[in-house]
N, C-alpha and C positions, 0 to 999 in steps of 0.2 A: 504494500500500500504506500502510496506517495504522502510523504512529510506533510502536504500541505492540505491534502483531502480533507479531513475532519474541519478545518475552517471553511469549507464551502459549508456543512451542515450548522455550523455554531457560530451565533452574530459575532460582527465586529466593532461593536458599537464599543466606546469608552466606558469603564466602568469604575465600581470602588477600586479592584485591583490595579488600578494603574492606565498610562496611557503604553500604549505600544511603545517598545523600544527595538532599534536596530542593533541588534547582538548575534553575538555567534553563542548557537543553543548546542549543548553537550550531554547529547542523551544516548544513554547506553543501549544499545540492541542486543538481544542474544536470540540463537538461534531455534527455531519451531520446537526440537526436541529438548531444549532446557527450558523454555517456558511451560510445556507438557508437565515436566516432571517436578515445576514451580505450584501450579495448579494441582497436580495429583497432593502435594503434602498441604492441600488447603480444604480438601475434601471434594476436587470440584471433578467431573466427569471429562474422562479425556481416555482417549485414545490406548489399545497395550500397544507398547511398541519400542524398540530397542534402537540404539544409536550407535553404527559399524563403523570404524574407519580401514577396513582391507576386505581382501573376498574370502581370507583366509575367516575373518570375521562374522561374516555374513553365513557361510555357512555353520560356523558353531550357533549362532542368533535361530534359525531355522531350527535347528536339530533340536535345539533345548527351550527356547520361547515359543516360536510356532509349530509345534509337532505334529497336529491335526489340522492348520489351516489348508483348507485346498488355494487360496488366496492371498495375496499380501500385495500391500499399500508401499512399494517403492519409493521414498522421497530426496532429492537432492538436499542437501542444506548451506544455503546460502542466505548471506544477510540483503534480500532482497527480492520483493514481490514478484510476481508474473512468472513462476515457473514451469508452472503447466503448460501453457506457449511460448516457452523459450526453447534458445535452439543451443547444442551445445557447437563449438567450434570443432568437434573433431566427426557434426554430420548428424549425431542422435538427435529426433525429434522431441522435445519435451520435456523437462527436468521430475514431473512426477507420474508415475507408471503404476496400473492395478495389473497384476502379472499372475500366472499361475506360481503356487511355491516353487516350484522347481526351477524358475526360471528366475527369480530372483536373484540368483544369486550372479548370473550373468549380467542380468540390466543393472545391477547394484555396481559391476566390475567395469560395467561401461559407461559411468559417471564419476567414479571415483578416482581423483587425480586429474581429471576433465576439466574445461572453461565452460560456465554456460550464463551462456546472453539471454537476458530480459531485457523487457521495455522498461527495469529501475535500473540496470547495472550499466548502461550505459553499452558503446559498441567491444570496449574492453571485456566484458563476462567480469565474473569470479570465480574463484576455482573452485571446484569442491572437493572437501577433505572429509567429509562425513554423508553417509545417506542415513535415514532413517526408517525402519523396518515398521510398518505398524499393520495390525489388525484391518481387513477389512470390514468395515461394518455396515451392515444391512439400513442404510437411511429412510425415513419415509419422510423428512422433511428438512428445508433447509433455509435459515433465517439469519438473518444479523444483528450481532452485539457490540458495542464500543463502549468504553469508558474514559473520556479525556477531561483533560480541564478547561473551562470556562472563564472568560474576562468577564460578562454580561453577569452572569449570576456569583461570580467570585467564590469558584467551588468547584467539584465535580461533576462533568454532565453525562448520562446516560444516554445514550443513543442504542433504539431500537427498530428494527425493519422484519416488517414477517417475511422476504423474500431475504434471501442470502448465498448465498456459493459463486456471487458473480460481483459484477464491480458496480458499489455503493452510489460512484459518482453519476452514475446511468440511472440510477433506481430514482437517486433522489433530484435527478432533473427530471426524469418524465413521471413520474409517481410521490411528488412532494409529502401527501398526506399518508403516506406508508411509513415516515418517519417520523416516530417518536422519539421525544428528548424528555427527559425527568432529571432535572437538577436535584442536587443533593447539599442540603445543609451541611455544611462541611463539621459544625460545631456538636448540630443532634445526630448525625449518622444516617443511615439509611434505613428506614422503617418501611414497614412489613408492608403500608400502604403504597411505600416509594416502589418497594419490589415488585409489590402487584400490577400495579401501573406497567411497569419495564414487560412482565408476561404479557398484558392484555396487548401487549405494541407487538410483541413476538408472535402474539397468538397460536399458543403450540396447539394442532390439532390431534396428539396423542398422551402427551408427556403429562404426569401427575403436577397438579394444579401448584396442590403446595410443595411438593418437592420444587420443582421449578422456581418458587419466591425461596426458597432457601438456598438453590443453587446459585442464584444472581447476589442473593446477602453476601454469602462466599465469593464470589467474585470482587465483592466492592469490599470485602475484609483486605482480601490479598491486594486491591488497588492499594488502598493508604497502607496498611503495615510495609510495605515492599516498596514505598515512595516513588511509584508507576504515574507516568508523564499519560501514556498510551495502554490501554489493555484492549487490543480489539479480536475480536472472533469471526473468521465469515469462512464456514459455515457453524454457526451454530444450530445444532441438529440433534432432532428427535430419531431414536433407533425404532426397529420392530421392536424392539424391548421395556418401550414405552418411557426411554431416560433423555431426558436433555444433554447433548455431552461437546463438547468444545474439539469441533474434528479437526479445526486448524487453528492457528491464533497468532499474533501481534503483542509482545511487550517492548517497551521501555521505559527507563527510568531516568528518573534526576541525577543528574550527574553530581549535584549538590549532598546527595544524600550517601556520597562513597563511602563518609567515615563511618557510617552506621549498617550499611548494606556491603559489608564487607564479602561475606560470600556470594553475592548474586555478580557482586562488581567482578569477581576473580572468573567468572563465565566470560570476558571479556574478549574475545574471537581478534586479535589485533590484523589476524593475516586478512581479515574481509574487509580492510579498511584503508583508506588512502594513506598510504607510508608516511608522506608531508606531514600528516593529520596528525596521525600516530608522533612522530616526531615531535611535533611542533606542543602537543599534550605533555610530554616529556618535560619538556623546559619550559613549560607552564605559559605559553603563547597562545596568542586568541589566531589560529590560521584556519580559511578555509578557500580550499584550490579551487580556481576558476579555469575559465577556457583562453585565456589573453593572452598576447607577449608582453606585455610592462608587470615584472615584481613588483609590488608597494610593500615597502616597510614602514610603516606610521604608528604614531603612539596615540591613542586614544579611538575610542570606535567611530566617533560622532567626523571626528577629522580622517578617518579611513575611508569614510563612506562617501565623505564630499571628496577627498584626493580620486577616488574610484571613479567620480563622477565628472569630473574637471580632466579627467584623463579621458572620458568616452566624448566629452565636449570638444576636444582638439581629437579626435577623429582616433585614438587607440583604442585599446579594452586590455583592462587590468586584470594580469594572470590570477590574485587572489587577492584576499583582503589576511592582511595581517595587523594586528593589533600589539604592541611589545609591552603595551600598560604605561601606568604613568609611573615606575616604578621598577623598570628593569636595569640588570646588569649587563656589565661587557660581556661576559659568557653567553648570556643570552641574545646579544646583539648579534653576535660571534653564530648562535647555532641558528638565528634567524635568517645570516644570509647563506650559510650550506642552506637551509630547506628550500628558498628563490631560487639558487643556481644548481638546484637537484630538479629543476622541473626546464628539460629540454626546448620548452615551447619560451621561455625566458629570453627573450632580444634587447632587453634594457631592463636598467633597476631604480626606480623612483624613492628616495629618501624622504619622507617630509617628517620634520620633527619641530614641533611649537613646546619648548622646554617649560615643564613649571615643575613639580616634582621630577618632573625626568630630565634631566642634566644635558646640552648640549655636547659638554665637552665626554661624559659617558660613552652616547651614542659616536661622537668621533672614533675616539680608542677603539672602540666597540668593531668602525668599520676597516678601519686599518689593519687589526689584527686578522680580524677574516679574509681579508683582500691577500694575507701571507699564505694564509692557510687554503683555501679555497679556490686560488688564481684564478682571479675574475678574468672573463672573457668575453662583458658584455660592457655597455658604456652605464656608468653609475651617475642617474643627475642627484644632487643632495642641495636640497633646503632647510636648513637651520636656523632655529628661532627661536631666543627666548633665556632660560637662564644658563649663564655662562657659554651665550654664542658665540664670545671674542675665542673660549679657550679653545674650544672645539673649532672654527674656522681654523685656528692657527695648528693645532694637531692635523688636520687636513691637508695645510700649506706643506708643514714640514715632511711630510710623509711621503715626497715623492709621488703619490701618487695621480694620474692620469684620472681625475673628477670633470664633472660638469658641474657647477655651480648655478645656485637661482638664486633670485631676493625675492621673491615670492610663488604662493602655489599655485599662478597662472603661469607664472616664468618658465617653474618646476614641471609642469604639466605640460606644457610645448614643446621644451627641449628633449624633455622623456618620449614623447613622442615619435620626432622630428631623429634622436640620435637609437632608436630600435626600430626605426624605418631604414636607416642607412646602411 
């Protein structure tokens, strides 16, 4: 499911919570089979089904978890939507396959170690390093569940659709009134009323009435104990066996909430994730990779987003937004420009720095010493500004090195242009 989906269903009106802010949002994904097995120790209904990473594997899974299935639920595990019509790069159609057991263990071997391209992963794929084995189970209905958070109601919102296993975004532009939303007092909890509500929007036509308001209570337990940003399910689905049970699902988390969510945090998949990203988390940098040739390195968001913007006004587009804080060190200057000059598509590097807590002469040092380390190969424009801009100009001067200089961030913004054209 795409990041942004859930705000087409939930206003954007200004609320208590706050006005929107332009930030770089740091939310933990983990993959279909650890949120399965997050939901199973909550009491909530979900899938059997075992997580293989060889074929050596898959076959012990068969022999000892499925020993009677004539069937099994083949699935790729990747941190990213649209599987099922995805393709992988080595020709296989499809990342999730309902297979006879015996064959399992082949379509298992012919994913594993693989690329596979979604309409989220971009044309790159991801690899997969896990399939997951599960049950196939007999459906007779299939609906949709969400749980995110709300700016309008400054709280939890429920989102439920009696139609599910297909994409939301379609449902709830041609079928608006299919979708129910039930905010949730975040201070009283979720009440038995709140629950009921959430069922009558599912409308299960088999599933036990109040089982069903207790399965959703359980859900929104696990939402706040587990400081879950996103909990989505599609398909949420009634069996022949008359149970509501979560056949697929969607978490994330607050990334805010690492010191307390210490095991869920350690599920953290770092190989399905942009390296830069990964890096750039490391030394505690606000980075997120774009498609551009101009690097930005800027300290503060509010001034990253207008540099971002003043670069696509003189006719560039800026590889990423980077953010150093108002409060970083030389090292970290240092590993801000390795993570720029690690992104091949990089033909120039824009510096803008308005010093108040973060030091002019810092971010200097900062780019000298990486300019040793790193042997720049593109043209660097730097704009500095602010406290102790004399010292830092002059660390620059002396440094030998080959800079472009601005006195301001329309200067900055042309020259960066104008010298990643050339």
């Amino acid at each position: 499911m795409a990041r942004g989906l859930l705000g087409k269903l939930v206003s954007r009106s200004l609320s208590v919570a706050g006005k929107w802010q332009q930030q770089q949002l740091r939310r933990l994904n983990i993959h279909e089979y650890q949120g399965a097995e997050l939901m199973s120790k909550y009491g909530i209904n979900v899938p059997r089904g075992v997580a293989v990473s060889s074929v050596e594997e898959i076959k012990k899974a068969i022999q000892n978890a499925f020993p009677k299935e004539n069937e099994l639920v083949v699935k790729s595990q990747i941190l990213a939507g649209g599987r099922g019509l995805g393709t992988f790069k080595s020709g296989l159609k499809g990342g999730v396959h309902i297979v006879k057991a015996d064959q399992a263990e082949e379509i298992g071997g012919k994913m594993l170690g693989q690329i596979l391209v979604t309409k989220q992963t971009g044309p790159q794929g991801k690899i997969v390093s896990k399939v997951y084995l599960c049950e196939k189970l007999s459906l007779v209905n299939e609906m949709y569940f969400a749980i995110t958070l709300d700016r309008t109601s400054a709280g939890p919102l429920i989102i439920a659709c009696r139609k599910g296993g297909t994409s939301i975004e379609d449902l709830a532009e041609k079928f608006p009134d299919m979708i129910v939303k039930v905010p949730i007092d975040v201070f009283k909890g979720i009440t038995n009323e709140d629950a009921a509500k959430v069922v009558d929007g599912l409308a299960p036509k088999v599933a036990d009435r109040n089982a069903s308001i207790e399965q959703v209570k359980k859900l929104y337990q696990l939402f706040c104990e587990c400081d879950c940003t996103l909990l989505e399910i599609n398909p949420i689905a009634e069996t022949s066996d008359n149970q509501l049970v979560a056949a697929d699902a969607k978490l994330n988390f607050d990334d805010n909430a690492a010191f307390r969510q210490k095991e869920i945090f350690a599920l953290r998949d770092s190989s399905q994730e942009d390296p830069r990203e990964v890096a750039a988390s490391k030394a505690d940098l606000n980075y997120i990779g774009l498609d551009g040739e101009i690097g930005c390195m800027v300290n503060g968001a509010g001034l990253a987003m207008a540099t971002m913007d003043i670069i696509k006004l003189h006719g560039g587009t800026p590889a990423n937004f980077l953010d150093v804080g108002g409060n970083a060190s030389e090292s970290q200057v240092v590993e801000a420009f390795k993570i720029l000059t690690s992104d091949e598509k990089v033909k120039g590097i824009l510096v803008n720095i308005f010093g108040g807590i973060m030091k002019c002469d810092v971010i200097a040092s900062g780019i000298v010493n990486a300019a040793k380390q790193v042997q720049l190969k593109v043209p660097v424009v730097v704009r500095l500004e602010g406290t102790n801009v004399d010292q830092g100009k002059r660390i620059l001067k002396e440094s030998g090195m080959t800079l472009i200089t601005a006195e301001d961030l329309d200067d900055a913004a042309e020259k960066a242009v104008k010298a990643a054209a050339s």
